[in-house]
N, C-alpha and C positions, 0 to 999 in steps of 0.2 A: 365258588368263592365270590366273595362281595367286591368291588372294585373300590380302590381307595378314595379314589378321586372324582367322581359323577354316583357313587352308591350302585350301577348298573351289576348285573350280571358278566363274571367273567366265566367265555368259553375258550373251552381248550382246544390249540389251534397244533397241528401236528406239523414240522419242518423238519424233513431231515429223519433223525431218529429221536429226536427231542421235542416233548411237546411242550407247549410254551401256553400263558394263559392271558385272553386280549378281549378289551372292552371293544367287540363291535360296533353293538350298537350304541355306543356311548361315548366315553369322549378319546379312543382310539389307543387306550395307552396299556402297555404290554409288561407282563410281569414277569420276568426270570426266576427259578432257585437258584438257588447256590449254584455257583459255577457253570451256568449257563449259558451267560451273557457271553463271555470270553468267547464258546464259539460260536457266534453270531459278529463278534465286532470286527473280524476281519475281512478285509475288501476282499483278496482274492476266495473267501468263502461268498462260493455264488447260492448256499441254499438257505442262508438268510436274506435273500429280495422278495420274498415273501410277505415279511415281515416290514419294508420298508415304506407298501404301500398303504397301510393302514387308516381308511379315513374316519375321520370322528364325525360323528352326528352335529349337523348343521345348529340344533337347538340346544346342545349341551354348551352350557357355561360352567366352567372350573374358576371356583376361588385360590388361585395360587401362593395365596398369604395363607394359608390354613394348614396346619400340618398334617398330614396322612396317618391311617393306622393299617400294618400291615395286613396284606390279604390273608396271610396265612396263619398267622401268630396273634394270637387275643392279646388285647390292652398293650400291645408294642408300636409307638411310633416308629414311621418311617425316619433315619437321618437323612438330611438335603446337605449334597457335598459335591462339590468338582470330582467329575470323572477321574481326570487326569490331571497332568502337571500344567497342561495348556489352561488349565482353568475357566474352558469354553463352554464345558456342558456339566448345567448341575444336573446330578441323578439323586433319587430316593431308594436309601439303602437299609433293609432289616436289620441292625443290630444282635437280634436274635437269632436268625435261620440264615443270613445270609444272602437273601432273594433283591433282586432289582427292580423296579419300579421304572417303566420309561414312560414318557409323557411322548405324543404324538411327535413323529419327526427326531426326537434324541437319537433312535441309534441310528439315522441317518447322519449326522451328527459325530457320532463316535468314529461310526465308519471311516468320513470325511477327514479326520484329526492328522491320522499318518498313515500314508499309502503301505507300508511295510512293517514288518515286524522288527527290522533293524532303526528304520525311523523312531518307532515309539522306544525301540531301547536307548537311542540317542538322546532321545528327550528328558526320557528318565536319568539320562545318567545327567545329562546336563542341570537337571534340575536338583540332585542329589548335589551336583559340584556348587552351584548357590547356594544352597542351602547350608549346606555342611563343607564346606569347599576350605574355608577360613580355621575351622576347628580342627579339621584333618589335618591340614597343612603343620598347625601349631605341635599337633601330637604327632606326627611324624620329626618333626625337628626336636622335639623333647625324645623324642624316644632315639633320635640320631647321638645326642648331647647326649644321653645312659651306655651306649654301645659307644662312645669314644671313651667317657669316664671307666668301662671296664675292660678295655682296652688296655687304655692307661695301666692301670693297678696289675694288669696281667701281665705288660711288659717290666714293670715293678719286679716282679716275682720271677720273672725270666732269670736276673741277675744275683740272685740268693739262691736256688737252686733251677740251676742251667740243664738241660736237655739229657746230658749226657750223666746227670745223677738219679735220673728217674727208672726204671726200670723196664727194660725193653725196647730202649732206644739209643743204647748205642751199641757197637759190634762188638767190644772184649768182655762182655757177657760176665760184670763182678756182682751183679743182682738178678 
């Protein structure tokens, strides 16, 4: 595979039980499939330090206003987007196949973001509650205001036919 970002040769570099594909001799940036990434971005996974030290070639210059095409997939741009909700590291992501694009130093980067697995759920959730924090709140109170209204109407009906005229619910058994 071609590298997106210096044209260099990627070689595939073995971690683990996953092999991963990394511009050595160029400008140092390492490319995931699908689902790959994930187990590499955790801190207490020690067999992506491997991958942390990755130096780029002193002569390579990257235009980073130029958009990428993926290594794996013909005529498909890379998308440039924040990793995460922290909005600290942008990555390039396939559209297509799903593979990651990390530029020198990002998944050190990602790493760095939240020390735990409960942290980055906290963030996420935090960020869901901004996000959508406003609109939940209104649709839970609308939906609070339907389950009183049929409430209401069910205590309505309570008094036109009472318990004791339904069937199976009371003890002298006329139904």
């Amino acid at each position: 595979m071609q590298c997106p970002e210096c044209d260099g040769e990627l070689s595939s570099m073995t971690v683990g039980s996953i092999a991963v594909d990394v511009c050595k001799d160029g400008c140092g940036g390492i490319w995931f499939d699908a689902f790959e990434l994930q187990k590499f971005e955790a801190l207490d996974d020690s067999a992506g330090e491997a991958l942390l030290d990755i130096v780029p070639a002193s002569d390579i210059e990257v235009d980073m206003t130029r958009r990428f095409d993926c290594p794996k997939c013909t005529d498909t741009v890379l998308m440039r987007h924040f990793f995460s909700t922290d909005r600290k590291v942008v990555v390039d992501e396939c559209p297509s196949c799903g593979g990651f694009w990390l530029d020198p130093g990002e998944l050190r980067e990602i790493r760095d973001l939240h020390e735990t697995d409960e942290a980055r759920q906290q963030a996420a959730s935090e960020y869901f509650d901004e996000v959508f924090g406003k609109q939940v709140e209104a649709e839970e109170a609308e939906a609070d205001a339907e389950v009183a209204r049929s409430q209401h109407f069910a205590h309505m009906f309570k008094f036109i036919c009472p318990s004791y005229y339904v069937p199976g619910k009371q003890g002298w058994g006329a139904f």
